[in-house]
N, C-alpha and C positions, 0 to 999 in steps of 0.2 A: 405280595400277590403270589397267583399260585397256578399257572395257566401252565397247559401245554402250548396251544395256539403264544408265543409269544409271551409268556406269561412272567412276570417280573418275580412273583412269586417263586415259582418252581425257577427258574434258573438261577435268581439269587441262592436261592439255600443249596441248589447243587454245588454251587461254588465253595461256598463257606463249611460245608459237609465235608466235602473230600469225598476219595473212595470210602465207602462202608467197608468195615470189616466184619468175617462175619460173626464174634462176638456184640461185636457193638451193635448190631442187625439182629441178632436174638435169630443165627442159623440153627433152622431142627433137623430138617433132613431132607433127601432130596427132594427135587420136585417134580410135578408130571412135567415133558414137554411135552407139545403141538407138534402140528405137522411141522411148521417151519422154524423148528427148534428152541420157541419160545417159552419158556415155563406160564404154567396156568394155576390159577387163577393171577391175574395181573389187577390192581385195583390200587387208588389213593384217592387222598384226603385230606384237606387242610385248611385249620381256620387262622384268617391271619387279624390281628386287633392294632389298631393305627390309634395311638393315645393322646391328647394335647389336651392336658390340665394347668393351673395355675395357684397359687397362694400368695402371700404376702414376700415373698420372695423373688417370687417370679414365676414363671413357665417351667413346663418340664414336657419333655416330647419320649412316647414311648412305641415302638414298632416291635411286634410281638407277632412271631409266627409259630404257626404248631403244624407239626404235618406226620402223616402216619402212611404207610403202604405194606401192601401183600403181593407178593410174586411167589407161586403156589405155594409150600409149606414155611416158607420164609418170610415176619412181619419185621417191620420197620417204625422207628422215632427219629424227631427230631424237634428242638426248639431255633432259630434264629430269633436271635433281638440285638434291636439297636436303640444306643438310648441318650439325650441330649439335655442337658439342666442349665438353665441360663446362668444360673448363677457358680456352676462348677465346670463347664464344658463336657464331653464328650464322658460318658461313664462305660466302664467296661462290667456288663451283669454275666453272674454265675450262669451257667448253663444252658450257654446257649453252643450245641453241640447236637450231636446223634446222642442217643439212650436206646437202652432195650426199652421193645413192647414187649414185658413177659405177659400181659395182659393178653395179647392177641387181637384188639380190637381198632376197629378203625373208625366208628360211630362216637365214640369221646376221645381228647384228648389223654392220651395214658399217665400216669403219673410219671414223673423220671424224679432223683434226686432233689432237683432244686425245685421246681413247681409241680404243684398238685390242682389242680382244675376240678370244680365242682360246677353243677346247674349245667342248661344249655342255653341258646340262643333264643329259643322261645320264651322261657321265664326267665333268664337273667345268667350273665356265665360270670363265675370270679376266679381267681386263683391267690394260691400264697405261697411264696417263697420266703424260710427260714432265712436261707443260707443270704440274699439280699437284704433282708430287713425289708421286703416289696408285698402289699396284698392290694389287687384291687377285683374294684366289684362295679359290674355292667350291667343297665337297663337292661330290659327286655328288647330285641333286635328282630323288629318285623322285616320281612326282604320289602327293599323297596324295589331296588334294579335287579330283574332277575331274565335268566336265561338257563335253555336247557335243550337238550337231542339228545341223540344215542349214545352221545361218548362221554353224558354227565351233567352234571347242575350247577352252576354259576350264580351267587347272586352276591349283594349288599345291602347293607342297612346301617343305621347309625344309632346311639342311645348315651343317653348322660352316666356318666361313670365318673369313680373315686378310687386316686390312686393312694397308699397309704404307702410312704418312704421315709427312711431313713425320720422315722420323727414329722413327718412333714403328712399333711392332708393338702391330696391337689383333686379338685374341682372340676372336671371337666368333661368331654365327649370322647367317644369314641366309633370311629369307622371300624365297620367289622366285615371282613370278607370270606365267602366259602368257598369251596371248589371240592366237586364230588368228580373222580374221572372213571371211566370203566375202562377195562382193559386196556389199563396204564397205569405204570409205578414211575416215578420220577426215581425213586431211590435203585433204581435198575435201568434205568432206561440212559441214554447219550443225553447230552441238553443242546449240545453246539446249534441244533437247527431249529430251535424254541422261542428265537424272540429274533425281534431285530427292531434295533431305536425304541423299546420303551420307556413309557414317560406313564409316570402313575402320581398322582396327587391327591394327596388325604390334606384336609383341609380345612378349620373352626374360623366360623366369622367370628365378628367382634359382637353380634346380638346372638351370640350361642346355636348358632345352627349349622352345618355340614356343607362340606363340599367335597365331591370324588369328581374324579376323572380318568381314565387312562388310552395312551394313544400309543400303538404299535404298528409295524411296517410289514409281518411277516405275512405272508403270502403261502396257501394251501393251508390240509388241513380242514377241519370241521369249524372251526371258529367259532367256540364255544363260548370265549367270552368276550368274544367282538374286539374292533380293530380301532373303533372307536364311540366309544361309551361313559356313560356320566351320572351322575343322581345329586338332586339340590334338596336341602330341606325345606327353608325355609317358604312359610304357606304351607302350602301340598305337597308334602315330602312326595317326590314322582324322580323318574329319569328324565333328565334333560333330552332337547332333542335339537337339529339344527346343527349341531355344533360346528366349527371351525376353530382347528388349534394349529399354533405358528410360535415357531422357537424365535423368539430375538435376540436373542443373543449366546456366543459361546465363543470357547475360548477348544486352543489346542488339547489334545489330549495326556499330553506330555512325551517328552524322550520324542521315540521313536516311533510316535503311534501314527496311525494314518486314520484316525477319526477327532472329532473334535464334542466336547462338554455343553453339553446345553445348561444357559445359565440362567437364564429370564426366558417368558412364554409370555404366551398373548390367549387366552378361549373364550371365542364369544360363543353364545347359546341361548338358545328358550327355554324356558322354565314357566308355569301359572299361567301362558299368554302375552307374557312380557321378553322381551331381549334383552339382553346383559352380555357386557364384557365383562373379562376379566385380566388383569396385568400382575403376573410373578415376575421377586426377581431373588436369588443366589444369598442367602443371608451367612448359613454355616455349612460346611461340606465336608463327608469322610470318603476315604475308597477304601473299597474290600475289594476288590480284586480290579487285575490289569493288565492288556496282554496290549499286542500292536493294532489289532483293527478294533479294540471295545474294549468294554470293561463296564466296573459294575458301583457305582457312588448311591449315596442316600445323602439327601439334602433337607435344612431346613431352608423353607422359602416364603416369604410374606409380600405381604402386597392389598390392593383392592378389586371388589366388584363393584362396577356401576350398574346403572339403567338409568333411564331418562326419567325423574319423577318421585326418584327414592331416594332414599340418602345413602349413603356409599358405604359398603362394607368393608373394615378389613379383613384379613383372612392370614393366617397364618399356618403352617402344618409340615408335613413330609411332603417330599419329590421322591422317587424311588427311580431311578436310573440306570438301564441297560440296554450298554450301546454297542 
């Protein structure tokens, strides 16, 4: 995810980015500032795609971020990806790192080294990576949950996709998220005050249909993409509404930390008219970063939805975690 307001997005990849340098930032030359000594134009961008396909092998889980910014003469890339194969464990993919935008653009993903991005989200977006043996290719992505004000456009959608690895055809969906900010770069700006206790969940039933969620604590702000928000597919792809989300379970955070790991959830909610639970719990776990009060884990987590009447879903996918 990719939020100022708290956004699992943008603070993750600040993390895993590091300082930009300004080669790797694709520095041109100076730039105007402001009155209050901030350079202008300030803008970003990022789409992030949440993958869970399958083959005769097994699952394959894939979290694919893109994000682009401008802080006045100076543009910005990057890719974060995280990536989980049942049958190999945790893979480590090329290029997930900062790149030049020599392109200068921040309406498509730029090309870097490892992936090349074609189409959009309106007729269908793919990419291909050589260097991975990796190409996949996604539906058409109508927003279902969407939001938007002065400081930019938020939405999601979800669409059937094919991920093509290592030899291997995997079958499955994809959560697709955007985030348009105005005057703000995450690749320039602090992140420290940008989230707090996010909980984000990409998420494939067992009858091929979606599930999002995400629930954050931070306080101020525009609250562009909401503090607590959600979208179901199945029926009438719509945003849920109602919700109520509760961690069950967690564990220390390690060492010396003074927070602790959410490791099972609880979200009930409305959807079509009908009410639904739903119960996660902790299946595999990495951390990318970790300090004493938070830190930053990606999780797979599976589980079910009920309702009273229907037969019960499983559901399996990403947790995205920053705490």
């Amino acid at each position: 995810m990719h939020f100022l307001p708290a956004s699992a997005g943008m603070s993750r990849r600040r993390f895993l980015a590091g300082t930009v340098t300004a080669a790797a930032a694709g520095l041109l030359a100076p730039a105007t500032a402001t009155a209050d000594g901030t350079e202008s134009p300030e803008l970003y961008a990022s789409d992030y795609i949440s993958f869970v396909g399958a083959d005769e092998r097994g699952r394959v889980f894939l979290a694919h971020d893109n994000n682009r910014g401008q802080t006045g003469t100076r543009f910005f890339a990057d890719h974060w990806i995280a990536m989980f194969d049942e049958a190999s464990g945790w893979i480590d993919v090329q290029g997930s790192a900062h790149y030049p935008n020599t392109e200068k653009r921040l309406d498509v993903i730029p090309p870097s080294g490892h992936f090349v991005f074609e189409g959009t989200s309106e007729t269908g977006l793919s990419f291909t990576s050589t260097t991975n043996d990796m190409a996949l290719a996604v539906g058409a992505l109508p927003p279902i949950l969407r939001r938007a004000n002065d400081d930019g456009e938020f939405w999601t959608g979800a669409a059937p996709a094919t991920l093509d690895w290592r030899g291997r055809r995997l079958e499955g969906r994809v959560i697709f998220e955007y985030l348009r900010r105005n005057n703000w770069n995450r690749f320039t700006r602090k992140f420290e005050a940008n989230w707090r206790n996010f909980n984000g969940l990409y998420l494939l039933t067992s009858d091929g249909a979606d599930f999002y969620m995400h629930s954050h604590e931070r306080t101020g702000g525009s609250d562009l993409t909401g503090r607590l928000v959600g979208m179901a597919t199945w029926d009438a792809p719509a945003p849920i509404t109602e919700i109520e989300f509760s961690i069950t379970d967690k564990v220390k955070g390690g060492g010396e930390s003074q927070f602790h790991w959410p490791t099972a959830w609880r979200v009930n909610f409305s959807h079509g008219g009908r009410r639904y639970a739903t119960s996660l719990a902790t299946r595999e776990k990495k951390l990318f970063a970790w300090w004493k009060t938070g830190g930053f884990r990606m999780a797979i987590v599976e589980g079910e939805i009920t309702c009273p009447g229907e037969p019960s879903r499983k559901v399996t996918g990403w947790a995205e975690l920053l705490i």
